[in-house]
C-alpha positions, 0 to 999 in steps of 0.5 A: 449558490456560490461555485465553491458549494456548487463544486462540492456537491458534485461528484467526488474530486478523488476515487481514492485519498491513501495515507501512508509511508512516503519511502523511496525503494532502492532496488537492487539484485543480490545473491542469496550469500549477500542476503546470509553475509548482512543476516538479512531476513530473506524475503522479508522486512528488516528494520534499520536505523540511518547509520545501518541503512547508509552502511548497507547502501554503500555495498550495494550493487549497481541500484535504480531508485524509485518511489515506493511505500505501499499504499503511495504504490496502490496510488500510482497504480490507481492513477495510471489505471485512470482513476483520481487520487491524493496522498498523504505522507510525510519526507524532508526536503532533501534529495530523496524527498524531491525524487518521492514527491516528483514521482507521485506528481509524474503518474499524477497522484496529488501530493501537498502535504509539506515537506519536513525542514528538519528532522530525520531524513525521507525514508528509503527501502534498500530491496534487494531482488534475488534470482528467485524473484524474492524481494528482501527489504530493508527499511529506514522509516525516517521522516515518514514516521512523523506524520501527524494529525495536522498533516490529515487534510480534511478537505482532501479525505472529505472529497474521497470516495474512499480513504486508504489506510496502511497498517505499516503506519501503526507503529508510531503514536503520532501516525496512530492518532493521524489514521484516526483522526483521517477515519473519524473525517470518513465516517462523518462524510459518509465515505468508505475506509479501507486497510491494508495490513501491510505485513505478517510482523505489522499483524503480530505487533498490533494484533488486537488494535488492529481486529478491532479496527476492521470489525468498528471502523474497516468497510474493505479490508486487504490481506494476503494468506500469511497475513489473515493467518497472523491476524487470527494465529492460525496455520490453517488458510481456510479457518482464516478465512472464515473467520475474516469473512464479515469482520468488514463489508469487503475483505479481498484475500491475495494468495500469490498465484492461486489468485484471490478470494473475496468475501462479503456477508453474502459471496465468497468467491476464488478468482484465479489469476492468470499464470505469470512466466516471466517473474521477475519482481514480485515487489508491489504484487499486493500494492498493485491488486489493491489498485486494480480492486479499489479501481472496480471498487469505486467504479461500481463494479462486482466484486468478481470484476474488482478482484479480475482487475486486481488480479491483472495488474498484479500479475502486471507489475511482477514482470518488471523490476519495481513496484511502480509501472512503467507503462500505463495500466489502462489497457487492463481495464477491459 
């Protein structure tokens, strides 16, 4: 049996493989009156093209930049909680391109998949942090939504114990047919698929692709209150629930600081989170609980502990600006 074969029937290679926007988070704080002057969606999510999103930034205040995007997030997340992981994404060799791919390498997320030579330029998120903690974003999707069939590297998902998919990929054909060709791979390795639904305007605009997904093709889902409200168009948090409840294997409910609610077939548990004082940013609060979850996840934990987890490295990362941890995670892992 030659080393290679040997290799591949060891364990996998990587906990979790994501696809997902490559984007580079410009954060900023900002009052509410520069939120009303931009007629920005306070606390949500703007779509912007290039022009708009070089105009905005030019006003900007003082801002750090970092890597972002959620599931490349959840990523660097699982890394700095010691776990194995790759990403798939797309950006351009240009500055904010080599800022994203250096920081996926510095936590150490593997990241091969070949920047673009032309094109539009990496995507980047303007995020403006106003005093309530509330993060208000504007995005320029760019490179990132050329991400396509051939850049799903087969091997990589094949060596992945689970492969983590973002709804916000959704929006473009070429992404669409690359999530499924990255699921088709899964399922006929025989590894977990999980998905996140990324945001209440991604759920109202693929609504009904995306409950099909989660009942054929979704093992774990992940979702915050509003957005399993969207998913099933209703008000009422408890309806939502109960209709999610076995559309997959595993679905974990965030609800900000009521904690998280986890459902299989079999349990449906509340865990509660620990009360945060010091928010500063709630940027990443998901991101980072679907790090801590996956991380119990693949380890075999329960899914009390996984949510435990979640729960802990969100609560984490909302007392610093940003979405990705300056200090290492590993110390949650108790």
């Amino acid at each position: 049996m030659n080393r290679h074969a040997h290799h591949a029937a060891n364990k996998e290679e990587f906990e979790v493989v994501g696809i997902g926007n490559a984007i580079v988070d410009v954060l900023s704080f900002a009052d509410e009156a520069l939120i009303a002057k931009h007629g920005l969606s306070k606390g949500g999510m703007t779509l912007v093209d290039e022009l708009r999103s070089e105009t905005l930034y030019d006003q900007m205040g003082p801002s750090q930049s970092c890597s972002g995007g959620s599931v490349a997030n959840t990523l660097a997340g699982l890394a700095s909680l010691g776990a194995k992981t790759a990403f798939i994404g797309k950006v351009k060799n240009d500055q904010l391109g080599s800022i994203f791919s250096h920081d996926m390498h510095a936590v150490g997320v593997h990241f091969s998949t070949p920047h673009m030579e032309r094109g539009p330029a990496t995507a980047n998120c303007l995020v403006y942090v106003t005093p309530d903690g509330q993060r208000t974003m504007v995005t320029y999707l760019g490179a990132c939504t050329r991400v396509s069939e051939t850049d799903i590297d087969a091997s990589l998902i094949e060596r992945a114990a689970v492969t983590y998919i973002e709804g916000y990929l959704w929006d473009t054909d070429n992404a669409k047919a690359a999530i499924r060709k990255a699921i088709k791979i899964a399922k006929g390795a025989k590894k977990k698929i999980a998905f996140t639904l990324s945001d209440t305007f991604c759920v109202d605009r693929h609504r009904d692709e995306f409950l099909a997904l989660i009942q054929n093709d979704i093992d774990i889902l992940f979702a915050n209150e509003n957005e399993v409200k969207s998913l099933y168009q209703t008000d009422d948090i408890d309806a939502a629930l109960s209709r999610v409840r076995g559309a997959c294997e595993v679905v974990a409910v965030t609800r900000g600081e009521l904690g998280s609610v986890v459902l299989t077939s079999a349990v449906m548990e509340t865990v509660p989170t620990h009360r945060v004082t010091n928010v500063v940013d709630t940027t990443g609060a998901g991101d980072l609980y679907a790090s801590g979850f996956l991380f119990g996840m693949t380890r075999g934990w329960n899914m009390g502990a996984c949510a435990t987890l979640g729960n802990r490295c969100a609560g984490e990362i909302i007392t610093q600006l940003g979405a990705r941890s300056m200090k290492p995670l590993n110390a949650l892992v108790a």
